[in-house]
Residue, then its C-alpha position, 0 to 999 in steps of 0.5 A: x500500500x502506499x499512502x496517499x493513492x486513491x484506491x488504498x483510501x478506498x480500500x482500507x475498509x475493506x482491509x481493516x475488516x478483513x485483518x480483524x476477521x482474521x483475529x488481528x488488532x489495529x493499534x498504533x505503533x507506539x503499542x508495538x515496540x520495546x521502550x523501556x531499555x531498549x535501542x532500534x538498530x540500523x536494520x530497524x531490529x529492538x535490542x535490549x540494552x545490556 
């Protein structure tokens, strides 16, 4: 998808609906990542800090 296209904006209904259907949660991706002691390397990989 890339954002800013017609047919994702007339799409992402439909998507959402169906990655819900499919037992998944929509949430941002502050939600996803490690915060506490941890770095994001140059691959885009979380590391614990040691």
């Amino acid at each position: 998808m890339h954002s800013g296209t017609e047919n994702t904006a007339n799409s992402l209904e439909e998507i959402i609906k169906n990655i819900q259907k499919k037992g998944y949660n929509i949430v941002p991706v502050s939600e996803l990542i490690y915060q506490d002691n941890y770095t994001v390397d140059s691959n885009g990989i979380q590391k614990k800090n040691m």
